[in-house]
N, C-alpha and C positions, 0 to 999 in steps of 0.2 A: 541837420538844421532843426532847432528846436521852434516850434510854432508857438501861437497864444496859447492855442487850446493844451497843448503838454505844457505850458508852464502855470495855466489857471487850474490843472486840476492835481497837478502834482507838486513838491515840494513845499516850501513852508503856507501854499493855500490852501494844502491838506488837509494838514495840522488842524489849519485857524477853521476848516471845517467842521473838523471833528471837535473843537472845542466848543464852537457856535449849537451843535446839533445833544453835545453835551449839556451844557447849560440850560438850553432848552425844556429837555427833558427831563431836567432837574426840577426848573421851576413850574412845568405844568402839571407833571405827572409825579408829584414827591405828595404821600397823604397826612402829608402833617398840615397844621390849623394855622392859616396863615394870620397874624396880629390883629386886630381893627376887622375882620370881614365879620360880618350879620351872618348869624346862627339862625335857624329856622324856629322857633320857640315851639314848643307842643304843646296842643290842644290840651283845653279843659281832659276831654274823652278821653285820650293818649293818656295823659298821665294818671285818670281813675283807673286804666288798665294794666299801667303799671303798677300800682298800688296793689291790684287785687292779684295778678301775677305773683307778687312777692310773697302773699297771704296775710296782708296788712289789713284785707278788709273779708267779711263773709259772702258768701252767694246771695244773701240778702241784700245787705249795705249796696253794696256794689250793682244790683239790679235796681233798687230806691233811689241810687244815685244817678245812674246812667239815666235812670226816665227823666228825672231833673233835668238833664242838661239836655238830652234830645226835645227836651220841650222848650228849654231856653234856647236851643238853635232855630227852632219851627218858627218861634217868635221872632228873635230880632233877621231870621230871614225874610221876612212878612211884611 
């Protein structure tokens, strides 16, 4: 005699599990860039260091610079 529990977790509810637990995982854990979702924009600072990273800018520029902007952050923190 076949019970609830052998018919909810065997045959075609299997399946529809395994397709559910599929999808799933498709859609939370896939690292591609989902349409419309907000990007995190980088900092002024972030992107002076990728600049100087690159060798866009000299050990000067690039120390001239950064005090600039750590003193424009000191301010509009204030």
């Amino acid at each position: 005699m076949m019970t609830y529990n052998d018919y909810f977790f065997g045959g075609m509810h299997l399946i529809w599990w395994i397709i559910w637990m599929i999808l799933l995982f498709w859609i939370f854990f896939t690292p591609y860039d989902v349409p419309g979702q907000r990007k995190r924009k980088n900092s002024p600072l972030e992107i002076l260091q990728k600049e100087f990273a690159a060798g866009h800018l000299t050990i000067e520029e690039y120390q001239e610079r950064k005090l600039i902007l750590e003193k424009d952050a000191v301010v509009s923190n204030s």
